[in-house]
C-alpha positions as CSV (number, residue, x, y, z in Angstrom):
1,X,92.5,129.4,85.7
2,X,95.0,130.9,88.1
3,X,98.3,129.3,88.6
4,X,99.0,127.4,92.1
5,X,102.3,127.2,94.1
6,X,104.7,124.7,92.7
7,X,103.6,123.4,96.7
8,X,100.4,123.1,95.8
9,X,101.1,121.5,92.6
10,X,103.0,118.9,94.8
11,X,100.6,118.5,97.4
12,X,97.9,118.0,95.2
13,X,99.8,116.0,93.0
14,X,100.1,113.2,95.5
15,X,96.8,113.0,96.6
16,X,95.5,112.0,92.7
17,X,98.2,109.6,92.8
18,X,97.3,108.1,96.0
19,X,93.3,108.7,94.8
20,X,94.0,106.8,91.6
21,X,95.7,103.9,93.1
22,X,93.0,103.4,96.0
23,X,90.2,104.1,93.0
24,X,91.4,100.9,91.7
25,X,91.7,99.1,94.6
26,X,95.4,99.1,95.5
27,X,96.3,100.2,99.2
28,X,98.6,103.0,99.5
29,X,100.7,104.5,102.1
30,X,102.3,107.9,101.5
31,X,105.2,108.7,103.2
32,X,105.3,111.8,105.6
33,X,108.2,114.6,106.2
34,X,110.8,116.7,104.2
35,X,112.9,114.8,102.2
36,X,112.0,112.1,101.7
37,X,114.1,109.1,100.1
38,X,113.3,108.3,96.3
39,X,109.5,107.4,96.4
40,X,106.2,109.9,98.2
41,X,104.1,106.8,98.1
42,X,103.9,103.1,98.3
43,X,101.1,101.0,97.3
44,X,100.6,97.4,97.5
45,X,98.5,94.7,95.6
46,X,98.5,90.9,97.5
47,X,102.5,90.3,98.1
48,X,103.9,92.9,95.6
49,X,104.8,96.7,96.7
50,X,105.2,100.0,94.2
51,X,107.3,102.5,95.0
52,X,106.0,105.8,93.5
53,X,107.7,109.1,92.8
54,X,105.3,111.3,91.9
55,X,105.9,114.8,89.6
56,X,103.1,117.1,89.2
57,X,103.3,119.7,86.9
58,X,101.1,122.9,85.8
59,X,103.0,123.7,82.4
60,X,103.2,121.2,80.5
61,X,106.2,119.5,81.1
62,X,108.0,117.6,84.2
63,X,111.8,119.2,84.5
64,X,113.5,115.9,85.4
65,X,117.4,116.1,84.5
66,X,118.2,119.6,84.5
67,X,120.1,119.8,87.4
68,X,122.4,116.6,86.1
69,X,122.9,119.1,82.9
70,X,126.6,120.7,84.0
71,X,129.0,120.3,82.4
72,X,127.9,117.4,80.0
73,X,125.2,116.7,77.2
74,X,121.4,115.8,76.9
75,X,121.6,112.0,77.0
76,X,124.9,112.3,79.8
77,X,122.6,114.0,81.5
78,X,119.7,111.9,81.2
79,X,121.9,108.7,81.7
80,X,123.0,110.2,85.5
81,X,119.5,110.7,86.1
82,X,119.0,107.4,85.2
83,X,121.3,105.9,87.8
84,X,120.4,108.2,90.1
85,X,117.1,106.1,90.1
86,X,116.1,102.8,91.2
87,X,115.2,100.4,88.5
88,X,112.0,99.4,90.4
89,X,110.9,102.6,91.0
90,X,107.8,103.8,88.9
91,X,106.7,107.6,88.3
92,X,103.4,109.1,88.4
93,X,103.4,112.0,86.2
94,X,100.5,114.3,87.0
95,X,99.4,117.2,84.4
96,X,97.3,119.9,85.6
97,X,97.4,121.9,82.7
98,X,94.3,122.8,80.9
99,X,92.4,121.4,83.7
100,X,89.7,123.3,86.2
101,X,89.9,122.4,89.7
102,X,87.2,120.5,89.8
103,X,88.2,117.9,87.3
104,X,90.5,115.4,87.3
105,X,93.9,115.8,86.3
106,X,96.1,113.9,83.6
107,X,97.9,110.7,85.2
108,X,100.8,109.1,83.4
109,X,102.6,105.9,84.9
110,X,105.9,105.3,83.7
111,X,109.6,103.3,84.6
112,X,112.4,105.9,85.0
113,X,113.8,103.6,82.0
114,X,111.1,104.7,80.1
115,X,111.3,108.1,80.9
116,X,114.9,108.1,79.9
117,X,113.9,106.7,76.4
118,X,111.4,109.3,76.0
119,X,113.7,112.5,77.1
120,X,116.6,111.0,74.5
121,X,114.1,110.9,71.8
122,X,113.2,114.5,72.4
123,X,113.9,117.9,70.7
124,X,114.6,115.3,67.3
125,X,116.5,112.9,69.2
126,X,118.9,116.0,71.0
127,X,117.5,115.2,74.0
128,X,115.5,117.4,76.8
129,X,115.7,118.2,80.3
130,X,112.0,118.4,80.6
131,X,109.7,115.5,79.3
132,X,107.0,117.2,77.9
133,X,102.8,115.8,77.4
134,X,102.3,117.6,73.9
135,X,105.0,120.0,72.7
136,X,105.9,120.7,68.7
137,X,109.5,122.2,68.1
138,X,109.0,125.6,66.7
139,X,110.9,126.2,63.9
140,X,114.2,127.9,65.7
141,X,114.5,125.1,67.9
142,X,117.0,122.2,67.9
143,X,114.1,119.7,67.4
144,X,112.3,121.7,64.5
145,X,108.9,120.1,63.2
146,X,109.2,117.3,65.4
147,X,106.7,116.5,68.5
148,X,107.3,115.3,71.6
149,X,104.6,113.5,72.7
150,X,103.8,111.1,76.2
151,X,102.7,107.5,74.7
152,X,99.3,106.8,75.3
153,X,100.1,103.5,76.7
154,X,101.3,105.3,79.7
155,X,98.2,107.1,80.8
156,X,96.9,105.4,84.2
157,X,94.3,102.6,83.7
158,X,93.9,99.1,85.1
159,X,95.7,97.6,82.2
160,X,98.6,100.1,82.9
161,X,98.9,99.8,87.0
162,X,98.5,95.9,86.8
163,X,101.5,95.7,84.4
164,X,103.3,98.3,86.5
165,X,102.9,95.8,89.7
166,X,103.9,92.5,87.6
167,X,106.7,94.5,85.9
168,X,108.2,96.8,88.7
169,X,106.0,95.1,91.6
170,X,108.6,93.7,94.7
């Protein structure tokens, strides 16, 4: 399959996540304009409201801290990412690689703390600006042999959005 616009890769991105949120019965509002603030999409279960930021990505991989990189190392850089974030923010991480357009693309669910984790333990524990779905570390790279891998416990499913509402729900 032909690659899409990194727009359209967005665009579609937030209509699964708003799909797979209303698909299990959640309301959702997404937001509309340019820039907007830290969340596309809010969605709301009885008295508790997600904010969702939603990545999508084509490639395998969600570039998340490369632009807090300058001038300072993996895990500073992940660490001002971090804080850059609100606690009670959740991502949806949305993987379109590998998939035809008429199937339903990968959906991750995850805390920007757990993100952070994740990237740390990257490339062998060096750190990555990019959390990757799948990767192995060729043998040049930093993090040789090792594999970087999203846990399984963060693909969307009931058991994972209900605990995303108890745990980040406001």
């Amino acid at each position: 399959m032909k690659s899409i616009s990194s727009w359209h890769v967005g665009v579609a991105a937030e209509a699964y996540a708003a799909a797979v949120f209303a698909r299990y019965g959640y309301d959702v509002s997404v937001q509309y304009g340019a820039n907007q603030p830290e969340y596309d999409l809010i969605s709301v279960c009885g008295d508790k409201m997600l904010k969702i930021s939603v990545k999508g990505s084509q490639d395998g991989g969600w570039g998340l801290t490369q632009n807090y990189k300058k001038g300072c190392n993996y895990h500073e850089a992940i660490d001002k990412w971090l804080s850059a974030h609100h606690k009670k923010t959740v991502f949806c991480l949305v993987q379109f690689q590998n998939t035809k357009p008429d199937e339903m693309p990968r959906i991750y669910l995850a805390s920007p703390d757990e993100i952070a984790a994740m990237l740390k333990l990257s490339a062998g524990g060096r750190g990555e600006t990019v959390l990757r779905e799948n990767h192995t570390w060729g043998y040049r790279a930093a993090g040789r042999g090792t594999t970087d891998k999203i846990p399984d416990e963060w693909k969307s499913s009931a058991k994972r959005l209900e605990y995303m509402f108890n745990t980040y729900g406001q």
